[in-house]
N, C-alpha and C positions, 0 to 999 in steps of 0.2 A: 319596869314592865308592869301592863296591868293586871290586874289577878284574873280576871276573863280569859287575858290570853294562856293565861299559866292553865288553869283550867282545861280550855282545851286544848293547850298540847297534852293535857294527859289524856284527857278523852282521847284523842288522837295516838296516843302513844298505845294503851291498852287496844283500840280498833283502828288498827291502821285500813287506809281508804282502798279499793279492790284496785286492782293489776288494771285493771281497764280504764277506771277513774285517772292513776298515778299518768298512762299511757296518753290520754286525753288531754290532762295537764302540762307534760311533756311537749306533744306534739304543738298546742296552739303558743307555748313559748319559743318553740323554734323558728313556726312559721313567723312571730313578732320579731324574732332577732333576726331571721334572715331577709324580709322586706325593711328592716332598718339597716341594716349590711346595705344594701343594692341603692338602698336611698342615699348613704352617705357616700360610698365607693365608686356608683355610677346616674348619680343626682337623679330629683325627678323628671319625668318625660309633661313636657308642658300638656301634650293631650289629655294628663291623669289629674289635670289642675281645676278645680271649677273654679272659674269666674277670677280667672287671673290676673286681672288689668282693673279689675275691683277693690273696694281700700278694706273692704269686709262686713259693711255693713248690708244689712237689707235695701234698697229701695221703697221710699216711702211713695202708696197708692196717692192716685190721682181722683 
């Protein structure tokens, strides 16, 4: 481990981050776990696809 992280986990451990912060953090991982839930369980809807018939590159201008 590297001493930075060690570091701040103490910083961190002496001020732990506010109720609102922890809540914030919480929430935007859920929303991550549950749009990868729906994506794996009930695949994506091709509408949600850009440019799906595309191999992924850009088009180069004329």
């Amino acid at each position: 481990m590297n001493l930075r992280w060690l570091l701040r986990a103490a910083r961190w451990a002496r001020r732990p981050p506010k109720e609102t912060t922890v809540k914030l953090v919480l929430g935007v991982i859920a929303a991550a776990l549950l749009l990868a839930g729906v994506e794996h369980f009930l695949g994506w809807p091709d509408w949600l696809t850009v440019n799906s018939g595309a191999s992924g590159r850009m088009p180069m201008p004329r």
